[in-house]
C-alpha positions as CSV (number, residue, x, y, z in Angstrom):
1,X,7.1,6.9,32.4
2,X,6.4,10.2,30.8
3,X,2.8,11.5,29.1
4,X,2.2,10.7,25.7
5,X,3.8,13.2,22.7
6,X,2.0,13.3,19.4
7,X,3.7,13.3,16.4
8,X,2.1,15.0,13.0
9,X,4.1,14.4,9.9
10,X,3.2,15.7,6.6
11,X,2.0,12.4,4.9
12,X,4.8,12.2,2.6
13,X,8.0,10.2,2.7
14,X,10.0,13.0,2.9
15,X,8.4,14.2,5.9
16,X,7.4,10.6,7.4
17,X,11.0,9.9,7.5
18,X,12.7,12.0,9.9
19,X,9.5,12.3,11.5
20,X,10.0,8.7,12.3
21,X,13.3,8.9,13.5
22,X,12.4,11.8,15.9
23,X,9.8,9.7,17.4
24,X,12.7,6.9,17.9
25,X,14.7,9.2,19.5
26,X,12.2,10.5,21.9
27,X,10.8,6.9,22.3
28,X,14.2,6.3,23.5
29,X,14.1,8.9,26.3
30,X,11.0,7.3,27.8
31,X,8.2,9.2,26.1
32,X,5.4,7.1,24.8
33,X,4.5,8.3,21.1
34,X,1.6,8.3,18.7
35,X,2.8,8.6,15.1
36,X,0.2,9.6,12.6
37,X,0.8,7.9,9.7
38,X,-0.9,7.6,6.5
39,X,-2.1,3.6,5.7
40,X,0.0,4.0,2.5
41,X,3.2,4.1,4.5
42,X,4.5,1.5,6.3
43,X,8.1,1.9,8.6
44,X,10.5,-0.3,10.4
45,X,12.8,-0.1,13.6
46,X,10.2,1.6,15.6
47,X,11.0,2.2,19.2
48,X,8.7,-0.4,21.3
49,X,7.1,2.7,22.9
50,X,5.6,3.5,19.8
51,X,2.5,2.9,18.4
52,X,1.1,4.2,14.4
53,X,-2.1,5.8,14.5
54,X,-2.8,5.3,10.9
55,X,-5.3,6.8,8.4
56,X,-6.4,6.5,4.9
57,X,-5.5,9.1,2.4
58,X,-5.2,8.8,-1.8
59,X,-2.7,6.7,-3.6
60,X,-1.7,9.8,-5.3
61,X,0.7,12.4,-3.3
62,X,-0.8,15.5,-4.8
63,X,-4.4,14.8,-2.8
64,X,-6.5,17.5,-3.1
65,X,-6.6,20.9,-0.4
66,X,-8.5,20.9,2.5
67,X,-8.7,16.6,2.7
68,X,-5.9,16.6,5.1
69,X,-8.0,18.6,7.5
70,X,-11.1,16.7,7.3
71,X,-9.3,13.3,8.4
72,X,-6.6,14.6,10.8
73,X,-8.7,17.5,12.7
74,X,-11.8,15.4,14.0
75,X,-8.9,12.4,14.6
76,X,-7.1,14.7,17.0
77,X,-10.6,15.9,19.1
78,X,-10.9,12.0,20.2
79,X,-8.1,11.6,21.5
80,X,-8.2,10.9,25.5
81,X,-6.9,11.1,27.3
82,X,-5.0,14.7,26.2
83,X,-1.3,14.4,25.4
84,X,1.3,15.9,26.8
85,X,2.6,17.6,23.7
86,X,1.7,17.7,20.0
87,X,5.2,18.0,17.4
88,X,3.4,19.2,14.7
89,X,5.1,19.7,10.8
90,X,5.3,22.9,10.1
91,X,3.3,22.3,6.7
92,X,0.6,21.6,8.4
93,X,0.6,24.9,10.8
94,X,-3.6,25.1,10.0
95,X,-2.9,22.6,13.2
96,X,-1.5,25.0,15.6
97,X,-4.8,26.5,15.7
98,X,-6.9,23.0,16.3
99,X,-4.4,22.2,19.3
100,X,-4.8,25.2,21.0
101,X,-9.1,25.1,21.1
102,X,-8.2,21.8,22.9
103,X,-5.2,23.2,24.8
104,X,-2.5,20.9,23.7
105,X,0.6,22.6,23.7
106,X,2.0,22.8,19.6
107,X,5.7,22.4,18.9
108,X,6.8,22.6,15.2
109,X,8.7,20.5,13.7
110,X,10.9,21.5,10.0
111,X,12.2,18.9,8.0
112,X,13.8,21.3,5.8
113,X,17.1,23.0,6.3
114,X,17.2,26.0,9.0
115,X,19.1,28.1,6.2
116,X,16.1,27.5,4.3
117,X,13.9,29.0,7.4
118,X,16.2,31.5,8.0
119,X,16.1,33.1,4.3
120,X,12.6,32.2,3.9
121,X,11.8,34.6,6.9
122,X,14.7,37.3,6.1
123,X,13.2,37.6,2.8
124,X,9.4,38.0,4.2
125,X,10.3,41.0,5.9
126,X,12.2,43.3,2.6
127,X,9.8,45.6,0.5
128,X,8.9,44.1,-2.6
129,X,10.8,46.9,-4.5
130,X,13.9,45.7,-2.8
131,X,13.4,42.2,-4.0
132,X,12.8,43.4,-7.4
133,X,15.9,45.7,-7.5
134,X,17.9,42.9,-9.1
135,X,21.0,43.7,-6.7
136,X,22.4,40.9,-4.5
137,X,20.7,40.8,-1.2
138,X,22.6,40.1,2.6
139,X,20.7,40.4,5.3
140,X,21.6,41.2,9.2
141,X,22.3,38.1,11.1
142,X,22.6,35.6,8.2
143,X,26.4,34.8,6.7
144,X,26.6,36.5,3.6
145,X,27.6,33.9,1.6
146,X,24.4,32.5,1.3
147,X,23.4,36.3,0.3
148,X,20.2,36.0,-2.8
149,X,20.6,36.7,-6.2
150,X,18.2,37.7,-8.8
151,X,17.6,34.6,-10.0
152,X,17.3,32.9,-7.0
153,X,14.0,35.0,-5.9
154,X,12.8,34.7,-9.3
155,X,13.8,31.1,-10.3
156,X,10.4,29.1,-10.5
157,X,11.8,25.7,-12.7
158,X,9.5,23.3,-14.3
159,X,6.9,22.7,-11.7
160,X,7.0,26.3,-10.3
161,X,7.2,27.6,-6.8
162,X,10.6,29.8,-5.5
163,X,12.0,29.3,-2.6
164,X,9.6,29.0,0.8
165,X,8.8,32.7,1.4
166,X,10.6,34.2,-1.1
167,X,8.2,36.2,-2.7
168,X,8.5,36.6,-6.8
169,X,8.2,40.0,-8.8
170,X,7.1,41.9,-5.8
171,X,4.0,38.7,-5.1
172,X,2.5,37.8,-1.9
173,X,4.3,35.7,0.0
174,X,3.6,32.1,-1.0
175,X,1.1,30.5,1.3
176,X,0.4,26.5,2.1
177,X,-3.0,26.9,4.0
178,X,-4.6,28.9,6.2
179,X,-1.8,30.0,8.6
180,X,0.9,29.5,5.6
181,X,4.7,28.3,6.6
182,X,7.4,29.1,8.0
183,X,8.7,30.9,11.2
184,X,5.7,33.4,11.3
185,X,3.2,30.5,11.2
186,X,4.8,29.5,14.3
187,X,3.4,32.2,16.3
188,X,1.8,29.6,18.4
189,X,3.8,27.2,18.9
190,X,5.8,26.9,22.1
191,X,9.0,25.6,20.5
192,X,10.4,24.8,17.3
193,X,12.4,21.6,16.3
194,X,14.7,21.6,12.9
195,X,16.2,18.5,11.2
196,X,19.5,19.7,11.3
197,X,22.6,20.0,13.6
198,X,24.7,23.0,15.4
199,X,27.9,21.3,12.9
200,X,25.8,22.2,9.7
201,X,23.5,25.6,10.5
202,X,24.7,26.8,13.7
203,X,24.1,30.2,12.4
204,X,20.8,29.5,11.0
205,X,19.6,27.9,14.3
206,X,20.8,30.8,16.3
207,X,19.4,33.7,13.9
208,X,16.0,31.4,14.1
209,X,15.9,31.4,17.7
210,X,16.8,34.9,17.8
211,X,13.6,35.7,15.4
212,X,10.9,33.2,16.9
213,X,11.9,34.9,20.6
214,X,11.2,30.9,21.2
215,X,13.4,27.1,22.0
216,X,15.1,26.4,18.4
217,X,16.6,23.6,18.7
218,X,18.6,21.2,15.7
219,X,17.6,17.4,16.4
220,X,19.2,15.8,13.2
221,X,20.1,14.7,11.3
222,X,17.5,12.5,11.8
223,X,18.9,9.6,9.4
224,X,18.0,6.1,11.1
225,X,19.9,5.0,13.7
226,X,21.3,2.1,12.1
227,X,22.8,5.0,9.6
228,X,24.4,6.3,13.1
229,X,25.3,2.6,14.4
230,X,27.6,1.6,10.8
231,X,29.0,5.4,10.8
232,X,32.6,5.4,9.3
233,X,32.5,1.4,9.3
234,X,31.0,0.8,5.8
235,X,28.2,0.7,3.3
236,X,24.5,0.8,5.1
237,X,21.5,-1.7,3.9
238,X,18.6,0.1,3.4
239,X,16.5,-2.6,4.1
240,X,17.2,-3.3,7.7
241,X,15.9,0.1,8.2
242,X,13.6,1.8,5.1
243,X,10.7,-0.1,4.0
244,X,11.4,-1.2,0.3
245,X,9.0,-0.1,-2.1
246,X,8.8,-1.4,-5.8
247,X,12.1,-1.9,-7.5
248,X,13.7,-3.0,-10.4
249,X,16.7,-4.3,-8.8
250,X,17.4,-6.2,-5.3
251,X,20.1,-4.5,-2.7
252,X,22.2,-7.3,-3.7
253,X,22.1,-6.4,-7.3
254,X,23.4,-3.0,-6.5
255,X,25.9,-4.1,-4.2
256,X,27.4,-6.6,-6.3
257,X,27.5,-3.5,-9.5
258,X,28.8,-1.5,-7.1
259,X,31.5,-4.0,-5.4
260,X,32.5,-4.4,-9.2
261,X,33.4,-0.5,-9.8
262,X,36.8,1.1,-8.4
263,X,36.9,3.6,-5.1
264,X,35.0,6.2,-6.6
265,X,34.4,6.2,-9.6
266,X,30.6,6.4,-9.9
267,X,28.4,8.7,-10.2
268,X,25.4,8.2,-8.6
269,X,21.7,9.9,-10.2
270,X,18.9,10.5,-8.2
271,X,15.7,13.4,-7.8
272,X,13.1,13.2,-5.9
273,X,9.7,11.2,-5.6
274,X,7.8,14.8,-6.5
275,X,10.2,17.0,-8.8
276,X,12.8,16.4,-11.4
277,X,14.2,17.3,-14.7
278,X,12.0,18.4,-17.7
279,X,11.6,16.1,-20.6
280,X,14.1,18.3,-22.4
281,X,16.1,17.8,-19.7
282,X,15.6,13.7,-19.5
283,X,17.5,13.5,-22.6
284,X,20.1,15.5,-22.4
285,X,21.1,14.2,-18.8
286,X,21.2,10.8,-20.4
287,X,23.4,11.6,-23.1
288,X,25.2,13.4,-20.8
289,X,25.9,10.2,-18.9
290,X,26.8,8.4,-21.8
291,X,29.2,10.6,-23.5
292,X,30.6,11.2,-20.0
293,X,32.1,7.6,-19.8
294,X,31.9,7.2,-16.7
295,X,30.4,4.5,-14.2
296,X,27.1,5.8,-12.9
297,X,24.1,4.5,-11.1
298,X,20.5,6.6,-12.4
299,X,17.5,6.0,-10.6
300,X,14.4,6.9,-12.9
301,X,10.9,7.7,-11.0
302,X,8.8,9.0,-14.7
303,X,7.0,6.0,-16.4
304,X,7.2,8.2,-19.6
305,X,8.9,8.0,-22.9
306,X,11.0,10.9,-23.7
307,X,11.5,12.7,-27.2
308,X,15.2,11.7,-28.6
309,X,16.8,13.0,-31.6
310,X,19.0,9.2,-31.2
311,X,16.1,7.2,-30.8
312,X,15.3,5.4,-34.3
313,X,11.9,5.8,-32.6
314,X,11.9,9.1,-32.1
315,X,11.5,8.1,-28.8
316,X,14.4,7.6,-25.8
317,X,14.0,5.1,-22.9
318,X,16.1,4.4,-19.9
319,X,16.3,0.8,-20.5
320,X,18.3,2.1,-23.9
321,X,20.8,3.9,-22.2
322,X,21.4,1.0,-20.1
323,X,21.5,-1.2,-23.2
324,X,24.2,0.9,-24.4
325,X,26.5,1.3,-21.5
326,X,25.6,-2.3,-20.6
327,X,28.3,-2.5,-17.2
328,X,28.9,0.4,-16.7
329,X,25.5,2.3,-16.2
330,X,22.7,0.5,-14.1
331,X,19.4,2.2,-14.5
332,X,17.1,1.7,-11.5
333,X,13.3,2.0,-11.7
334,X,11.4,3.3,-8.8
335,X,13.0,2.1,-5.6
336,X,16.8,2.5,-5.0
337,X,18.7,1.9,-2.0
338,X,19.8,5.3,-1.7
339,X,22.0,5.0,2.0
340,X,23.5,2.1,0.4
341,X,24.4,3.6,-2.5
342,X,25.7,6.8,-0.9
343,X,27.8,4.7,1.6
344,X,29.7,2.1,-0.5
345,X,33.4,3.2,-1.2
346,X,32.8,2.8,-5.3
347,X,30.5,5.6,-4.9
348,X,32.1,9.3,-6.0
349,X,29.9,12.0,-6.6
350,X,26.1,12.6,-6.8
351,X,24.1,14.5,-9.3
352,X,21.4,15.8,-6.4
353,X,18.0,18.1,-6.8
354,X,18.5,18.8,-3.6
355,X,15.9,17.6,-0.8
356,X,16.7,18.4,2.6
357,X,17.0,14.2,3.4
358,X,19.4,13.6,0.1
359,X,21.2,16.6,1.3
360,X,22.0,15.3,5.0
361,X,22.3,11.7,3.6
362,X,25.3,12.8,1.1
363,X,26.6,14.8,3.7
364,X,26.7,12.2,6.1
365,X,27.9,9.5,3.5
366,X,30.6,12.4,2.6
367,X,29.9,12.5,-1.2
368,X,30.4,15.6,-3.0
369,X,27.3,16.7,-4.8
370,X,26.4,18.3,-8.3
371,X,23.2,20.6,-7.4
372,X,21.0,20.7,-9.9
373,X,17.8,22.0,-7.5
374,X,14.3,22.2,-9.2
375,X,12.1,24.0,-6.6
376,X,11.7,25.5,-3.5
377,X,13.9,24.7,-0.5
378,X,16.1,22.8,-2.7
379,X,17.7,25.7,-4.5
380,X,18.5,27.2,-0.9
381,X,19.6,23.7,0.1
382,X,22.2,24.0,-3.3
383,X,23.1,27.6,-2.2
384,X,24.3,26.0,1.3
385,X,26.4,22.5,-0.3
386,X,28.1,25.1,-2.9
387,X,28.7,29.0,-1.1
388,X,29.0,27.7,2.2
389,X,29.9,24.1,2.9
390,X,31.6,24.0,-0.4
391,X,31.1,20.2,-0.7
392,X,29.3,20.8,-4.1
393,X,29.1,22.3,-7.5
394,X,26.6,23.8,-9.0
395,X,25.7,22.0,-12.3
396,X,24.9,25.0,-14.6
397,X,26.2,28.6,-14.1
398,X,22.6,30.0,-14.8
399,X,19.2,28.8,-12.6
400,X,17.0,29.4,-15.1
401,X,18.9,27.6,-18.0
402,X,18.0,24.5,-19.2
403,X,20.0,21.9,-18.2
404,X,22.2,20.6,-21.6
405,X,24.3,17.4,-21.9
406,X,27.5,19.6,-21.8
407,X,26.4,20.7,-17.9
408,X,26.5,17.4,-17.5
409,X,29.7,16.3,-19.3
410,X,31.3,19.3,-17.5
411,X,29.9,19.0,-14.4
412,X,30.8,15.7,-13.9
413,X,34.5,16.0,-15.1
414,X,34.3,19.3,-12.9
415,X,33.0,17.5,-9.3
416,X,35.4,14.0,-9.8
417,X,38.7,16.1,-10.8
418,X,38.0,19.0,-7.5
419,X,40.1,17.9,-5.2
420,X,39.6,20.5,-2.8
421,X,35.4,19.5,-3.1
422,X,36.0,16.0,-2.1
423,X,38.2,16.6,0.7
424,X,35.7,19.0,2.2
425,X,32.9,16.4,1.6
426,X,34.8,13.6,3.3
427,X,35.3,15.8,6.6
428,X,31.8,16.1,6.8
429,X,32.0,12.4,6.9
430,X,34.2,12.7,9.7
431,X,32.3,15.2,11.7
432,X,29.7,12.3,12.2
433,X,32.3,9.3,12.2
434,X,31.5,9.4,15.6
435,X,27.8,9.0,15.2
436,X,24.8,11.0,15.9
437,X,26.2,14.3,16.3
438,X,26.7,15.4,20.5
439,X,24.8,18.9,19.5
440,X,22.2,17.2,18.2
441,X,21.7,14.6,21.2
442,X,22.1,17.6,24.0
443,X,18.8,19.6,22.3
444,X,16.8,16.7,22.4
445,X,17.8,15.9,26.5
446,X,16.9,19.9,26.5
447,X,13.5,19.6,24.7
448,X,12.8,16.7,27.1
449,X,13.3,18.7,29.8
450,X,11.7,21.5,28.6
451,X,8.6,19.2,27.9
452,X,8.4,18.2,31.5
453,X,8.7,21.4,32.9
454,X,6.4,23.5,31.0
């Protein structure tokens, strides 16, 4: 049996996840794993040759700088004996530096988009004047349909932050830590591993490899393998392979809405756990949905009250929207079987933010997507569904608009009626009918070798 790997994931479920699955997949090739894992988490369908090394962190995702390094650093020194390898997320890149004083070889691991990378780095490297010129930017190497406007350097959203690396009215590039992120702060590492496949972002993998003068290789998606197992054969239960968190519906709630609704007609409503509309923004997307008249699944993650001019309150909630299109809106609250959702044959669009994971789970459930990206990676991530794989539309013409309920009106009508969108979005169904994609499966028998021979 082969020496231990470590495996560091940014303690968030958006990280843990394919984090999780990567560790399956090289549990599965006879390497014993240690996971680090927050005690907050918990995760099924582990390999048996891996074991959770687990820690306590904050309830609260937003824990404060610097408390990551206290727990994980001292965690890592005791370890005996030494590992073989340490996969490292590249959020956490103050690590590279840690595993080299106790000469354990660093590889880093992205679980964001290499097109994301890719511009991220391209954009490091342009004087700030040129940035600031307000022309459209292509860069050598990169396709130029995913070529930067304007407002996507600029675009900060609600909760701030451009794209990784993009740097805003001529700023420093922006930094997560000591050693920051992206490619550069992989100077030390002696490989780099991306959730993504040579079917998505062979460009972007190549142009990264090219760069880093380094192994790239794509190992996703990395969706579970049960995703992989039911691929082209029907809807997926999130349960047999996600743990469930809090929820104010059961799967079989949703699958007996769902089973209820015609071949695709909803629209399904999800941001992430961090990001999402503003208040503003809260409202009109609900009105939107109900003028829209349309079946449609929303999963709500604020606990707050928004402002309504409807409300006889003064106040809107979600529960009244669902009141009001009682059968043919179900509003979820907190934990939604997202794979499930995606999957089921009812299911016809998806209003998205834009994460990397919702990204590659629409894509490999083949549902067209209406962007609507808030920060960072995401509006990359938009860039890549609507200029390039064109299995989206982007939800409002302008990124630093507010959203209004006639985006959403449109957008909707626009994404169900595009023919052309939905026939792209279902061959990207087809491209993993097969299951987890061959690309994908050869770099991972390459990084295995290249573990044991380094």
């Amino acid at each position: 049996m082969a020496s231990e790997i470590l495996v560091i994931p940014f303690p968030h479920p958006g990280h843990v996840f394919p984090a999780t699955e990567l560790a399956n997949h090289l549990a599965a090739r006879n390497h014993r794993i240690t996971i680090f894992l927050p005690s907050t988490s918990s995760s099924v369908s582990l390999h048996p040759l891996i074991r959770i090394h687990e820690f306590s962190l904050p309830h609260d995702l937003r824990f404060p700088p610097g408390l990551l390094e206290e727990i994980i650093i001292p965690i890592l020194a005791r370890i005996s004996p030494r590992p073989l390898y340490a996969i490292v997320d590249e959020m956490m890149a103050w690590l590279f530096d840690t595993c080299k004083e106790l000469e354990i070889p660093a590889v880093s691991f992205f679980t964001s988009s290499a097109c994301s990378a890719s511009l991220g780095h391209a954009t490091s490297r342009i004087p700030p004047d040129e940035l600031n010129s307000g022309r459209i930017l292509t860069f050598p190497g990169l396709p130029d349909d995913m070529a930067l406007t304007a407002s996507d350097m600029t675009h900060r959203g609600p909760h701030g932050g451009p794209p990784p690396g993009l740097r805003r009215e001529g700023g420093p590039v922006r930094d997560r830590g000591p050693r920051g992120r992206g490619l550069a702060a992989t100077s030390s590492a002696v490989a780099v591993l991306i959730n993504t496949c040579d079917e998505l972002e062979k460009v972007f993998l190549d142009y990264l490899a090219k760069e880093a003068g380094k192994p790239v290789w794509g190992v996703g998606p990395l969706l579970p393998v049960r995703f992989w197992d039911a691929a082209g054969s029907g809807s997926v239960r999130d349960g047999e392979v996600r743990a469930k968190r809090e929820s104010s519906v059961s799967e079989k709630d949703v699958i007996e809405w769902l089973d209820r609704k015609p071949r695709g007609s909803v629209i399904y409503v999800s941001f992430g756990s961090l990001v999402g509309p503003t208040e503003e923004e809260l409202v009109e997307l609900a009105a939107g949905l109900e003028e829209s008249n349309r079946p449609f699944i929303w999963v709500v993650q604020t606990e707050k009250l928004v402002e309504s001019e409807n409300g006889s309150n003064g106040y809107f909630s979600p529960e009244e929207l669902a009141s009001r299109t009682k059968g043919r809106g179900l509003v979820i609250r907190g934990w939604a079987p997202q794979l499930l959702i995606l999957s089921h044959v009812a299911t016809g669009g998806y209003v998205c933010h834009c994460g990397w994971n919702s990204t590659l789970e629409a894509l490999g459930c083949g549902v067209p997507v209406l962007t609507w990206p808030v920060r960072g990676d995401q509006i990359l991530n938009a860039k890549l569904m609507t200029n390039r794989l064109k299995t989206g539309l982007p939800i409002k013409a302008d990124a630093d608009a507010v959203v209004t309920r006639g985006d959403v009106v449109n957008g909707i009508e626009k994404l169900m009626a595009d023919l052309e969108v939905q026939k792209r979005a279902a061959s990207m169904r087809t491209v993993f009918s097969e299951g987890f994609p061959k690309s994908s499966s050869a770099s991972l028998d390459a990084f295995v070798n290249f573990l044991s021979t380094n």
